[in-house]
C-alpha atoms as an extended CHARMM CRD file, in Angstrom:
* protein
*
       266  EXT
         1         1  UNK       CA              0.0000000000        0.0000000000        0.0000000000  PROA      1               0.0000000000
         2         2  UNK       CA              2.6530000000        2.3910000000        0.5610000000  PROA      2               0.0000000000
         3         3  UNK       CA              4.3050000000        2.3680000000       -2.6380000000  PROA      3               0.0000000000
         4         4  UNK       CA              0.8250000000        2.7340000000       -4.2040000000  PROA      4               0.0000000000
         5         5  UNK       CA              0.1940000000        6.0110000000       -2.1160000000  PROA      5               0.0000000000
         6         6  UNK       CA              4.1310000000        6.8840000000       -3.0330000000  PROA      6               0.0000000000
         7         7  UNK       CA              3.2280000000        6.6020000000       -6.8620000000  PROA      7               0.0000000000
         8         8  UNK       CA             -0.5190000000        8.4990000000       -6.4000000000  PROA      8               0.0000000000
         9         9  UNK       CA              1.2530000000       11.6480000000       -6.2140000000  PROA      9               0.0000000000
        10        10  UNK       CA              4.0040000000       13.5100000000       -9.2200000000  PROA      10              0.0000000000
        11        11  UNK       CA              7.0420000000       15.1930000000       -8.1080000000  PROA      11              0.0000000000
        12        12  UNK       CA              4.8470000000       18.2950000000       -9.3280000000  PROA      12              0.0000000000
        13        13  UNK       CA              2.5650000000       17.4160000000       -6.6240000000  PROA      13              0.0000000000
        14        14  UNK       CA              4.4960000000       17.1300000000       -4.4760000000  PROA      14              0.0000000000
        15        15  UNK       CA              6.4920000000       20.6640000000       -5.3630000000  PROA      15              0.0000000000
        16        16  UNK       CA              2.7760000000       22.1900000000       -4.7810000000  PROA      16              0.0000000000
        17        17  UNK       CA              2.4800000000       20.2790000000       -1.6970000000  PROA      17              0.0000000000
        18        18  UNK       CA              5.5530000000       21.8290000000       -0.4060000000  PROA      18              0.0000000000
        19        19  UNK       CA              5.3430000000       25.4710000000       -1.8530000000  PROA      19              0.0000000000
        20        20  UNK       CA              1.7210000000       25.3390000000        0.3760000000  PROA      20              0.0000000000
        21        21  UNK       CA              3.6260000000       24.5390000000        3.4650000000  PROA      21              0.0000000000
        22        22  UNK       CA              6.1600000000       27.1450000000        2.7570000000  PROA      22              0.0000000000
        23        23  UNK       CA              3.6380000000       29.9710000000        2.4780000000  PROA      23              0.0000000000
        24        24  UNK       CA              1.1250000000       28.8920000000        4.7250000000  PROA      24              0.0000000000
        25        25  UNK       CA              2.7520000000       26.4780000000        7.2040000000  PROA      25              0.0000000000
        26        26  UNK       CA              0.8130000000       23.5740000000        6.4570000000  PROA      26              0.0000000000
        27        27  UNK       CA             -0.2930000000       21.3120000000        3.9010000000  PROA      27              0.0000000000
        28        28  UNK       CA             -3.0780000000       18.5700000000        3.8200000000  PROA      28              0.0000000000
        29        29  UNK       CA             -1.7970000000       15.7210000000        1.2640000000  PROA      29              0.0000000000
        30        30  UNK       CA             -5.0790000000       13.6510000000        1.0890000000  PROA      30              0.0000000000
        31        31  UNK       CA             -5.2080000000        9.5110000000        0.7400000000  PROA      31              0.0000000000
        32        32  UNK       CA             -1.9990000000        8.5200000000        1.9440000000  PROA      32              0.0000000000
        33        33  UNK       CA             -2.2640000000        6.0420000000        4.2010000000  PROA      33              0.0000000000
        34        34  UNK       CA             -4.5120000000        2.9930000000        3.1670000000  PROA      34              0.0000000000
        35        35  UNK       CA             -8.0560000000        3.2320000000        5.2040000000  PROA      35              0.0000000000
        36        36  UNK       CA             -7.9410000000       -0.2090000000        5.9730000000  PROA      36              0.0000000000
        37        37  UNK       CA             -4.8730000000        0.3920000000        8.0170000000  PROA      37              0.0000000000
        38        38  UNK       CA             -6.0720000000        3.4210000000        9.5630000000  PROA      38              0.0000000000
        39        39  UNK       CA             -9.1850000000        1.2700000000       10.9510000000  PROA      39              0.0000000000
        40        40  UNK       CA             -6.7940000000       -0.7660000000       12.4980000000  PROA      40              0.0000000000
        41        41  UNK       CA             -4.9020000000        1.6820000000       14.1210000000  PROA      41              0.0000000000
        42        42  UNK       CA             -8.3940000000        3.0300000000       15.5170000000  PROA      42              0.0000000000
        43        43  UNK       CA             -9.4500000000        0.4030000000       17.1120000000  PROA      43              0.0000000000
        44        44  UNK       CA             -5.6860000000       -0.5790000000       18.3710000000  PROA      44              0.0000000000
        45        45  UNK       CA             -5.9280000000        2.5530000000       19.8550000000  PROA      45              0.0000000000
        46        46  UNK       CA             -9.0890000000        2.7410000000       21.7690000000  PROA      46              0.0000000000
        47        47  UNK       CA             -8.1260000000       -0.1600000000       23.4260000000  PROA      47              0.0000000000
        48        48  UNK       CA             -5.0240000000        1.5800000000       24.1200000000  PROA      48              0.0000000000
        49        49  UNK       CA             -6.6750000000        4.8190000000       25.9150000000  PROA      49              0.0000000000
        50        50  UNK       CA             -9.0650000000        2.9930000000       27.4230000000  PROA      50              0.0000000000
        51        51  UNK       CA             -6.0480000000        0.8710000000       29.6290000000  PROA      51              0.0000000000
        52        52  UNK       CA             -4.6640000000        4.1620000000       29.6670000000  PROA      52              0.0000000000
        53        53  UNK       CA             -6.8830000000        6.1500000000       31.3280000000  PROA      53              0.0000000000
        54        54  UNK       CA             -7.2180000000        3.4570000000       34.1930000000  PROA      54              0.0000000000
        55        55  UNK       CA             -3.7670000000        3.6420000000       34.9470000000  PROA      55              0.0000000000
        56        56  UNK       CA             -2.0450000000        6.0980000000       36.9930000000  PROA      56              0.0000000000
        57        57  UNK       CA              0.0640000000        8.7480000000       34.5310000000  PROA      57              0.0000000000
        58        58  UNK       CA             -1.0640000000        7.0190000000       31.5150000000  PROA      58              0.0000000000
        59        59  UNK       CA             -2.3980000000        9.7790000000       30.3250000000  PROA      59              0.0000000000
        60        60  UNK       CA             -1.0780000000       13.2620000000       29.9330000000  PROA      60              0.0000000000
        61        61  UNK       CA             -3.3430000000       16.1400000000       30.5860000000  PROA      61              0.0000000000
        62        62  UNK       CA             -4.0640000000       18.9640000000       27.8930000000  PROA      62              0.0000000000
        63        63  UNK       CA             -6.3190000000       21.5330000000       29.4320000000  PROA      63              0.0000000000
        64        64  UNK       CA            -10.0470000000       20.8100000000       30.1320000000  PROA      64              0.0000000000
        65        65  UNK       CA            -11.3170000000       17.3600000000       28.6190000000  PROA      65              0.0000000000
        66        66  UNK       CA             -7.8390000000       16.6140000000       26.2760000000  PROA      66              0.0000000000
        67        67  UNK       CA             -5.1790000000       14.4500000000       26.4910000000  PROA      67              0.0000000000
        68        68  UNK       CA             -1.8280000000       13.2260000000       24.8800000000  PROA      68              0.0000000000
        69        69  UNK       CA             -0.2840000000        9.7800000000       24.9120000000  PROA      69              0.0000000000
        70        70  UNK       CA              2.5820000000        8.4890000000       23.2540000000  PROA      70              0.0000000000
        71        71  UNK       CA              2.1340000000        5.5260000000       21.5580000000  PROA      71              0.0000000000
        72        72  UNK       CA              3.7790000000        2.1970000000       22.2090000000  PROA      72              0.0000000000
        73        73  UNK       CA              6.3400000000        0.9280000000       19.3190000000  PROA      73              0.0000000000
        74        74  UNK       CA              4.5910000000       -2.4670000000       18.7510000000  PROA      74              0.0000000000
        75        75  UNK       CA              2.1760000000       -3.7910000000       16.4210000000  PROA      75              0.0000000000
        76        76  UNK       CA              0.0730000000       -2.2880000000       14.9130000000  PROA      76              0.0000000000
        77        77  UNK       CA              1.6010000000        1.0490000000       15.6380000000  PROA      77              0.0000000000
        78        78  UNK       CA              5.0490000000        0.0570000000       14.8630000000  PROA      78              0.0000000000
        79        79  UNK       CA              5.0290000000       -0.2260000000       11.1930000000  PROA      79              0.0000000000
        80        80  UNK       CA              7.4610000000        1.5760000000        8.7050000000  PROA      80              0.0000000000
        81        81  UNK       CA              4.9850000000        2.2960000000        5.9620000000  PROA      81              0.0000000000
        82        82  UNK       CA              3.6460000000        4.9350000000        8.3300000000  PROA      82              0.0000000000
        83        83  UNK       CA              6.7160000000        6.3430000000       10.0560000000  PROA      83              0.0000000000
        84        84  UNK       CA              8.5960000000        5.8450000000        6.9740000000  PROA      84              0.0000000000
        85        85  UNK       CA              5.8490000000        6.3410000000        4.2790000000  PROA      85              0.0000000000
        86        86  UNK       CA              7.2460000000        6.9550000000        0.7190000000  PROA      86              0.0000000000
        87        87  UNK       CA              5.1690000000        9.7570000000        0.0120000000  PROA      87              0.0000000000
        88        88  UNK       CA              6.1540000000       11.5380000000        3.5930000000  PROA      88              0.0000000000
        89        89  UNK       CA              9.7910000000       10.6740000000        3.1280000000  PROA      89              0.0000000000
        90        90  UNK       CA              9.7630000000       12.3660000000       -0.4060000000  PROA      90              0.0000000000
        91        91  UNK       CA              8.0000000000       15.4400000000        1.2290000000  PROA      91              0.0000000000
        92        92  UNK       CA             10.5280000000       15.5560000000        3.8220000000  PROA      92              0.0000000000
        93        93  UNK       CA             13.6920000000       15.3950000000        1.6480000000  PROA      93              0.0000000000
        94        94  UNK       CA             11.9910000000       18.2910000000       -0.2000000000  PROA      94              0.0000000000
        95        95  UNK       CA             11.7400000000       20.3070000000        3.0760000000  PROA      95              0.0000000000
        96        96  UNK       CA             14.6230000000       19.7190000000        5.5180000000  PROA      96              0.0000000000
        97        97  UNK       CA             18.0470000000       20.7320000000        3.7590000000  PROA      97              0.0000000000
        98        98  UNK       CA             19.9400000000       18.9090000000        6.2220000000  PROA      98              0.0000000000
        99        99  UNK       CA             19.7970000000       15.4140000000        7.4330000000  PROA      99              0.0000000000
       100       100  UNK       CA             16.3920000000       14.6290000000        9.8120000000  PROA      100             0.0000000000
       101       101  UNK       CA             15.3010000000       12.4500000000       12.0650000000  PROA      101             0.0000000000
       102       102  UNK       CA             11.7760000000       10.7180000000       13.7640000000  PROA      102             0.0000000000
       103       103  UNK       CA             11.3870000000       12.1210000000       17.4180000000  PROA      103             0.0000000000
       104       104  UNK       CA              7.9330000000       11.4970000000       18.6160000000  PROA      104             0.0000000000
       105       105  UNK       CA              5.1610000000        9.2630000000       17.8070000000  PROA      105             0.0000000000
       106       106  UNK       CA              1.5460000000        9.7430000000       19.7350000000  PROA      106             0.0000000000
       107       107  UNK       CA             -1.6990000000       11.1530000000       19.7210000000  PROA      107             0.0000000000
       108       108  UNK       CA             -3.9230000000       14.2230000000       20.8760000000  PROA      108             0.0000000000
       109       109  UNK       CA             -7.2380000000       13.3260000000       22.2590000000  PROA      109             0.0000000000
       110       110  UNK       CA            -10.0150000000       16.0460000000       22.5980000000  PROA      110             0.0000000000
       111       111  UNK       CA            -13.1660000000       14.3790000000       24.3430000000  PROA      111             0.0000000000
       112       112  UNK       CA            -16.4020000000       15.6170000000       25.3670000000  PROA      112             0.0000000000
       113       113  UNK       CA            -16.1150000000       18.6020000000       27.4430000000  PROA      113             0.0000000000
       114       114  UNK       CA            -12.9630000000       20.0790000000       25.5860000000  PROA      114             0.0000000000
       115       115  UNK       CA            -12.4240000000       23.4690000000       24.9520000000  PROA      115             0.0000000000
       116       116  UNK       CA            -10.5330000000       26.2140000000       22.9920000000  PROA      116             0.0000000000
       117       117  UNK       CA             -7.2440000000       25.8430000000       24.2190000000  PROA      117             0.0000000000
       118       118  UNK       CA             -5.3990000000       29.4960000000       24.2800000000  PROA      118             0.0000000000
       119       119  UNK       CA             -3.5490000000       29.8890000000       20.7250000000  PROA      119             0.0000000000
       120       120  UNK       CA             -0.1260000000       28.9190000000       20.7700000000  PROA      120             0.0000000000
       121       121  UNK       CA              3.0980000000       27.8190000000       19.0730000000  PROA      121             0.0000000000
       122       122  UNK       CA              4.8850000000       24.4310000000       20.0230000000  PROA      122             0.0000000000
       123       123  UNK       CA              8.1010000000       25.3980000000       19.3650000000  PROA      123             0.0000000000
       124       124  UNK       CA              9.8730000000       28.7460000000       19.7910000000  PROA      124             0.0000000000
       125       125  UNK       CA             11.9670000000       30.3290000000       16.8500000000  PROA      125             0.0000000000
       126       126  UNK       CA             15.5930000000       29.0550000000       16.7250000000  PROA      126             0.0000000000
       127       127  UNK       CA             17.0330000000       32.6210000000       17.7790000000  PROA      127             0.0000000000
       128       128  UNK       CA             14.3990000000       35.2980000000       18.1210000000  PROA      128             0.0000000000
       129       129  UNK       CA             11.1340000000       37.1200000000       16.1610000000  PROA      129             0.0000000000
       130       130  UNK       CA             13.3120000000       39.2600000000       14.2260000000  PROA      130             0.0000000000
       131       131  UNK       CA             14.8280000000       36.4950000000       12.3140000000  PROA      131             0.0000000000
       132       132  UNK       CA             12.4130000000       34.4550000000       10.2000000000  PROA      132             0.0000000000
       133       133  UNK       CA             13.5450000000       30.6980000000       11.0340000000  PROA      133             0.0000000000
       134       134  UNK       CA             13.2380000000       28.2590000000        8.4060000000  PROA      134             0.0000000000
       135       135  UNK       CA             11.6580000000       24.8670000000        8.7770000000  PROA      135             0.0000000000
       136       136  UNK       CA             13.8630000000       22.9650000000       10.9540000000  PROA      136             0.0000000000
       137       137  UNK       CA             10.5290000000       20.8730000000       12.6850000000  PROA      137             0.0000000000
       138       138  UNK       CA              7.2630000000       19.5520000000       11.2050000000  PROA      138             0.0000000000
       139       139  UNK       CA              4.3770000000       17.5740000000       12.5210000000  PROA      139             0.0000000000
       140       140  UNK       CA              2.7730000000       15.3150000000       10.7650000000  PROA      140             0.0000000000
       141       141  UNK       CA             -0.8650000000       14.2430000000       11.6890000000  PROA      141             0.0000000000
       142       142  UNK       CA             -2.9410000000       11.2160000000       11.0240000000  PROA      142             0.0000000000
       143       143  UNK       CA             -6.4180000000       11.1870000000       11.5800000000  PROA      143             0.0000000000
       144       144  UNK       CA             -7.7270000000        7.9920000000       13.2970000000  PROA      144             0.0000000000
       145       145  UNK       CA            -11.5880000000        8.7930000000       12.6310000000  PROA      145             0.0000000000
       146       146  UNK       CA            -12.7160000000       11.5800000000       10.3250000000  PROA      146             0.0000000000
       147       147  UNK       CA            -12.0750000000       14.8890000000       11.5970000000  PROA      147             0.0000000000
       148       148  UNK       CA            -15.4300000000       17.2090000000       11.3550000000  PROA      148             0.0000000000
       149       149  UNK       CA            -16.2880000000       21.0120000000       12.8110000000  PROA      149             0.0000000000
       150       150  UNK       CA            -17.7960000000       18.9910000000       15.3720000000  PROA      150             0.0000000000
       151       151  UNK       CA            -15.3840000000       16.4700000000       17.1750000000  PROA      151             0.0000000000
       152       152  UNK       CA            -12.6520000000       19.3020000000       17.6610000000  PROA      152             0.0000000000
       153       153  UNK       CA            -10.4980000000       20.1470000000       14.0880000000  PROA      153             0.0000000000
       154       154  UNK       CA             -6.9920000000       21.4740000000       14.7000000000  PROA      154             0.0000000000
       155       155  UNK       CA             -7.2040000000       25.3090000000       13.7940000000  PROA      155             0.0000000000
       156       156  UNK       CA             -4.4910000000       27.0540000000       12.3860000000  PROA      156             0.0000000000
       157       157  UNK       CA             -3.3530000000       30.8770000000       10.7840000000  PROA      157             0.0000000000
       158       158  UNK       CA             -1.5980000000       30.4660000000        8.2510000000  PROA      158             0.0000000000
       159       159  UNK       CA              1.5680000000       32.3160000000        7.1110000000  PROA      159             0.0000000000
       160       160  UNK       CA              2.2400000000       32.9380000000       10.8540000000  PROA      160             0.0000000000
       161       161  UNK       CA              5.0660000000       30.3960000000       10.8970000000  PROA      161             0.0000000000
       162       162  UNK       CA              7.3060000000       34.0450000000        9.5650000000  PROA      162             0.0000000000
       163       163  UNK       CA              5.7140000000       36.5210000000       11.4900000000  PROA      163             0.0000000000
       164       164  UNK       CA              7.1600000000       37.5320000000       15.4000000000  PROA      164             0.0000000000
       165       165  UNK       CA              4.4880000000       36.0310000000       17.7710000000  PROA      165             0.0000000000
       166       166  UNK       CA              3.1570000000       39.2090000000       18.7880000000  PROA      166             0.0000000000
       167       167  UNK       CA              2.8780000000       40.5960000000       15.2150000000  PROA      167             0.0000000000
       168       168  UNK       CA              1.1180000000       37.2670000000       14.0680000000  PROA      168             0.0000000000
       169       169  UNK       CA             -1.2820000000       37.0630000000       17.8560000000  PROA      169             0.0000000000
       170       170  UNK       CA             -2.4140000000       40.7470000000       16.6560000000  PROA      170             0.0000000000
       171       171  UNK       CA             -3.3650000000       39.8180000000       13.3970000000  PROA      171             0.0000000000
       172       172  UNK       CA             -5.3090000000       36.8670000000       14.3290000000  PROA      172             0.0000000000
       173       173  UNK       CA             -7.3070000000       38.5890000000       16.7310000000  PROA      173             0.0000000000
       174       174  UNK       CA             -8.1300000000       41.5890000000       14.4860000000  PROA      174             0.0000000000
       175       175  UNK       CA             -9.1640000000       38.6070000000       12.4340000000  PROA      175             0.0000000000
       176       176  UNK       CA             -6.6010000000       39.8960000000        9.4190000000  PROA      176             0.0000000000
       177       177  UNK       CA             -5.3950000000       36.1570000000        9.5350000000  PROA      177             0.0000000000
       178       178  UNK       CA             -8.2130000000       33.8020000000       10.3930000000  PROA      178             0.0000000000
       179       179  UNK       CA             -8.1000000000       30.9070000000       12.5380000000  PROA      179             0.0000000000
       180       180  UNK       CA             -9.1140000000       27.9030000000        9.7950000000  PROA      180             0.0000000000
       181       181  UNK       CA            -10.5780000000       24.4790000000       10.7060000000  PROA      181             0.0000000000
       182       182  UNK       CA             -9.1570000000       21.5900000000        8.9110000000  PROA      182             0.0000000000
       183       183  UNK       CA            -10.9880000000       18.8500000000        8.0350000000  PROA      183             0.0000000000
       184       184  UNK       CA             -9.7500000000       15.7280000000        7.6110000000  PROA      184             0.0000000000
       185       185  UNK       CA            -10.5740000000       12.2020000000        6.7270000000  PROA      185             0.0000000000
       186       186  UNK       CA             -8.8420000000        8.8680000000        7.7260000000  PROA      186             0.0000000000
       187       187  UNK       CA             -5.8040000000        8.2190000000        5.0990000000  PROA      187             0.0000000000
       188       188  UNK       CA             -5.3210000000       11.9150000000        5.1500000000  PROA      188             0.0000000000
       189       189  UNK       CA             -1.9050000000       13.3030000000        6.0300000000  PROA      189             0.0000000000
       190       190  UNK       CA             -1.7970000000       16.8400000000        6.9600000000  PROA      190             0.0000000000
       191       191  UNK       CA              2.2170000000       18.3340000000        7.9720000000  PROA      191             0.0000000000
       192       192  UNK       CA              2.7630000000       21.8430000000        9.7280000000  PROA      192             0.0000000000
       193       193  UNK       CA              5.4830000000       23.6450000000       11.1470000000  PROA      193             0.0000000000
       194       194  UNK       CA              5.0190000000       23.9490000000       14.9600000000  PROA      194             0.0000000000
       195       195  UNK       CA              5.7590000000       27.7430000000       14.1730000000  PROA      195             0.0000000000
       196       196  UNK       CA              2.7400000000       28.6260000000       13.4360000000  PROA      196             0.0000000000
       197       197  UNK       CA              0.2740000000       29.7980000000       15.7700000000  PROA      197             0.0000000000
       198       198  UNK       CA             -2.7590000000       27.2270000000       16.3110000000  PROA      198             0.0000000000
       199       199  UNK       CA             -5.2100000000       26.1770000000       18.6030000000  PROA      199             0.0000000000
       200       200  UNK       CA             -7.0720000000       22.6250000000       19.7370000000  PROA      200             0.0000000000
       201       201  UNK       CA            -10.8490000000       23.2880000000       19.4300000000  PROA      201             0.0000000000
       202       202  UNK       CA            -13.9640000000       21.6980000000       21.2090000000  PROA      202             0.0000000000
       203       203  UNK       CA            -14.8870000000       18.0330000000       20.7080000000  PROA      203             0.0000000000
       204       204  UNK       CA            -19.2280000000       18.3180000000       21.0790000000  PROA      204             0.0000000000
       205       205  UNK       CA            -19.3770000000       14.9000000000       20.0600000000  PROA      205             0.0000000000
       206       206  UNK       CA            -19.3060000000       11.6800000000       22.9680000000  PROA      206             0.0000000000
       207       207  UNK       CA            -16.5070000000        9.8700000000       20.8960000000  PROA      207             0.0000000000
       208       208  UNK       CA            -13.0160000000       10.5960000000       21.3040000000  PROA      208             0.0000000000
       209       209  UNK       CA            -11.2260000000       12.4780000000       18.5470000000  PROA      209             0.0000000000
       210       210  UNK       CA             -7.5440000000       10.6360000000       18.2050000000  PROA      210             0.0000000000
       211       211  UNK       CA             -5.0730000000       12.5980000000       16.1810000000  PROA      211             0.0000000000
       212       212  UNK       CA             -1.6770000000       10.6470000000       15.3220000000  PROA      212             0.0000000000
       213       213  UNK       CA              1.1770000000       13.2330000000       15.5730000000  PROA      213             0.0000000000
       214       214  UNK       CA              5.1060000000       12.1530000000       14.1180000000  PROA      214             0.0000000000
       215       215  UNK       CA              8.0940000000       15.0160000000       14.9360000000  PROA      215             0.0000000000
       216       216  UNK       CA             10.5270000000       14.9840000000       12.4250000000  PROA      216             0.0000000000
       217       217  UNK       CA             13.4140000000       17.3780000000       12.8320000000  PROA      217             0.0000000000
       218       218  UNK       CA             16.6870000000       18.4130000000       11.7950000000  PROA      218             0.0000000000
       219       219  UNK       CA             19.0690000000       16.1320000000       13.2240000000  PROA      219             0.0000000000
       220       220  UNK       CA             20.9150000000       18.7590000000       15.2540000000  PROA      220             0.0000000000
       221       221  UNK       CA             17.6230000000       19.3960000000       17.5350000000  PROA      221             0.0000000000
       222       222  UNK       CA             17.2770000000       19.0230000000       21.0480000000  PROA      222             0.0000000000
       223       223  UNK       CA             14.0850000000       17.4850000000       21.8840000000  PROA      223             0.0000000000
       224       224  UNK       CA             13.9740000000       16.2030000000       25.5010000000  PROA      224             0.0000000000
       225       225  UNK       CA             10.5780000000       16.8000000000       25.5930000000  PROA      225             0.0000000000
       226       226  UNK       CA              9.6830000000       14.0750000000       23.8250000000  PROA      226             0.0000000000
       227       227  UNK       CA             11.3900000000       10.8400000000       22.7320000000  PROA      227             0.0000000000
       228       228  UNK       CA             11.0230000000        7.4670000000       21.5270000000  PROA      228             0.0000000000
       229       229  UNK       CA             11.8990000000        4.0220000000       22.7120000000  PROA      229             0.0000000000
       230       230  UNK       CA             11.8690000000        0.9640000000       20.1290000000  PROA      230             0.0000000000
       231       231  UNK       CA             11.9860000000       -2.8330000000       20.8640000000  PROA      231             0.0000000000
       232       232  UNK       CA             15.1340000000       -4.4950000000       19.5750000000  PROA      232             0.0000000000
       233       233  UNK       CA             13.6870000000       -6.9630000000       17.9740000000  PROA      233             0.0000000000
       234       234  UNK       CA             11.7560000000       -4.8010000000       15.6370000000  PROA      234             0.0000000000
       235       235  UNK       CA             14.7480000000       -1.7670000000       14.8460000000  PROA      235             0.0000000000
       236       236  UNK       CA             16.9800000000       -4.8020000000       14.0820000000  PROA      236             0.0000000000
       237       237  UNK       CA             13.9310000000       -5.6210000000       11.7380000000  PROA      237             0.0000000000
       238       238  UNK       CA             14.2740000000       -2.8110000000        9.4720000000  PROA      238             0.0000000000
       239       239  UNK       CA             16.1630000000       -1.3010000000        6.4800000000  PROA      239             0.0000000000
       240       240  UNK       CA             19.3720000000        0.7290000000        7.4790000000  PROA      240             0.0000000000
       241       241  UNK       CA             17.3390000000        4.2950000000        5.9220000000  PROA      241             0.0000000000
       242       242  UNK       CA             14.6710000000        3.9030000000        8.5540000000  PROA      242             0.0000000000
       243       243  UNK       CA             17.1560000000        2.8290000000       11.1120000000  PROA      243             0.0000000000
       244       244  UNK       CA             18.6800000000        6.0200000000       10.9700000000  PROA      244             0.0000000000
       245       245  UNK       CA             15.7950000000        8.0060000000       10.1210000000  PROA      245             0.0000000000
       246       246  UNK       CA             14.8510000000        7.2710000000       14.1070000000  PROA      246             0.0000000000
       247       247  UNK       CA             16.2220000000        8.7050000000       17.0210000000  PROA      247             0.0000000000
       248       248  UNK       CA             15.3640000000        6.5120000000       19.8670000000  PROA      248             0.0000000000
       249       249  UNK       CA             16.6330000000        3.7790000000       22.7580000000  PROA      249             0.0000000000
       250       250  UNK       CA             16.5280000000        0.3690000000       21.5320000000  PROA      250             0.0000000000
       251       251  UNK       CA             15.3020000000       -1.7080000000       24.1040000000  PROA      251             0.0000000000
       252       252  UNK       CA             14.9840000000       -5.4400000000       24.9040000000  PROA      252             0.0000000000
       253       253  UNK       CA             11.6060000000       -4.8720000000       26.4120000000  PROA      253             0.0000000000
       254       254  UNK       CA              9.4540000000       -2.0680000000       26.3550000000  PROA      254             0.0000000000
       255       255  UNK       CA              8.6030000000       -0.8720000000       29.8270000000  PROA      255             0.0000000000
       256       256  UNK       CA              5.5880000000        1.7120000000       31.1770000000  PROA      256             0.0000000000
       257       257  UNK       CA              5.9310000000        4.8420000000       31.4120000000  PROA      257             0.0000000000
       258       258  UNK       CA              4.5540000000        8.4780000000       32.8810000000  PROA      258             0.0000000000
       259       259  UNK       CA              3.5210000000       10.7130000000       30.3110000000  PROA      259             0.0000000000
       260       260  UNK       CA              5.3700000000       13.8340000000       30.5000000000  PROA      260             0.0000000000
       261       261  UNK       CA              4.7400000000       16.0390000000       27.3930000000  PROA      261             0.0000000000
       262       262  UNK       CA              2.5000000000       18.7140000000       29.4810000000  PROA      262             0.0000000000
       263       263  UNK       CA              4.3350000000       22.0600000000       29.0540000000  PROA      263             0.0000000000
       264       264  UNK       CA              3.9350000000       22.2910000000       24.8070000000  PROA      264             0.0000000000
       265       265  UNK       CA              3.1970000000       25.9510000000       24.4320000000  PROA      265             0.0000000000
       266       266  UNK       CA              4.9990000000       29.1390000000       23.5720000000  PROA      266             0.0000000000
């Protein structure tokens, strides 16, 4: 399936793909990922929260109603034709100039009772708001069921990935540069700069809303807020490119952990 979704789309595609993340600090590449797999994933995963939310720190809290979780590298989540998805790799060698690297893999959960969260960045700029820095980190979201205006769409304002935060705050607020709701459906792929300013919304619906994100940054970033630890068994399972394309512990056995990833706004 993934080298289907890898031929689907043209270099020139692509090239448009990229010159809309450029400008507007996100792009939505639609029918990457097989929906069959997706399904999968979804219902691997509400098993998942569901243990998770009965265990203590299984869970990490995102304001009102919300929560994050990384997700554990074994089957089905562990699977290179996501992480390592031809058409996202081709993206990515279009975007980062430098070498890159995988640095997070797990999911935002808005539930009934969520809220707006405050707008915010997730990164800050690599020196300050008078120099415009370039794209040295992207997330890249999977939907696990179809994202609607009702079970909480990531908003975002585009083109304020180059602005100074308080220059870009000001212009969403005057409503200059709109807040936009992004729709998605499972086997979408949508990748954004953690630059730009953007805000979780409500979820008014009683089902979860579970929203895959995967880091990828330069390979020269610090990231100890999040990180990723792989079983042996499967790194030693895979191709030398995505080998290297994760930064991770290798592990014998995976053990639990506390979620940590609270603090995620500037």
């Amino acid at each position: 399936m993934a080298q289907e979704s890898a031929a689907k789309y043209s270099d020139a595609d692509l090239d448009r793909f990229v010159a809309d993340l450029n400008r507007d600090g996100i792009c939505v590449i639609p029918g990457v990922l097989d929906p069959a797999l997706v399904e999968e994933w979804r219902q691997a995963f509400e098993r998942l929260f569901q243990e998770r939310q009965n265990r203590p720190g299984g869970l990490a809290p995102r304001e009102q109603a919300r929560f994050y979780l990384t997700l554990p590298w074994v089957l089905p989540f562990a699977n290179a034709e996501v992480f390592a998805n031809p058409t996202l790799l081709r993206m990515l060698d279009r975007v980062f100039p430098q070498e890159y690297v995988m640095v997070q893999m797990g999911a935002d959960v808005p539930m009934s009772g969520s809220d707006y969260q405050e707008t915010h960045r997730d990164y800050r700029p690599l020196f300050s708001d008078d120099v415009v820095t370039p794209l040295y980190a992207l997330a890249v979201n999977l939907p696990l069921v179809e994202v609607t205006e009702e079970n909480g769409p990531l908003q975002h304002a585009r083109g304020t990935h180059v602005l100074g935060r308080e220059e870009a705050l000001a212009k969403v607020a005057s409503g200059e540069t709109p807040l936009e709701s992004f729709h998605m459906k499972p086997g979408d792929m949508s990748i954004r700069t953690p630059l730009a300013l953007h805000r979780g919304t409500p979820n008014r619906t009683d089902q979860p809303r579970p929203m895959v994100v995967m880091g990828y940054v330069m390979h020269w970033l610090h990231t100890p807020q999040v990180d990723l630890t792989v079983p042996r068994a499967f790194y030693d399972s895979l191709p030398e490119r995505a080998q290297k394309l994760l930064r991770c512990e290798v592990v014998d056995e995976l053990a639990e952990k506390t979620e940590t990833y609270v603090n995620f706004k500037f």
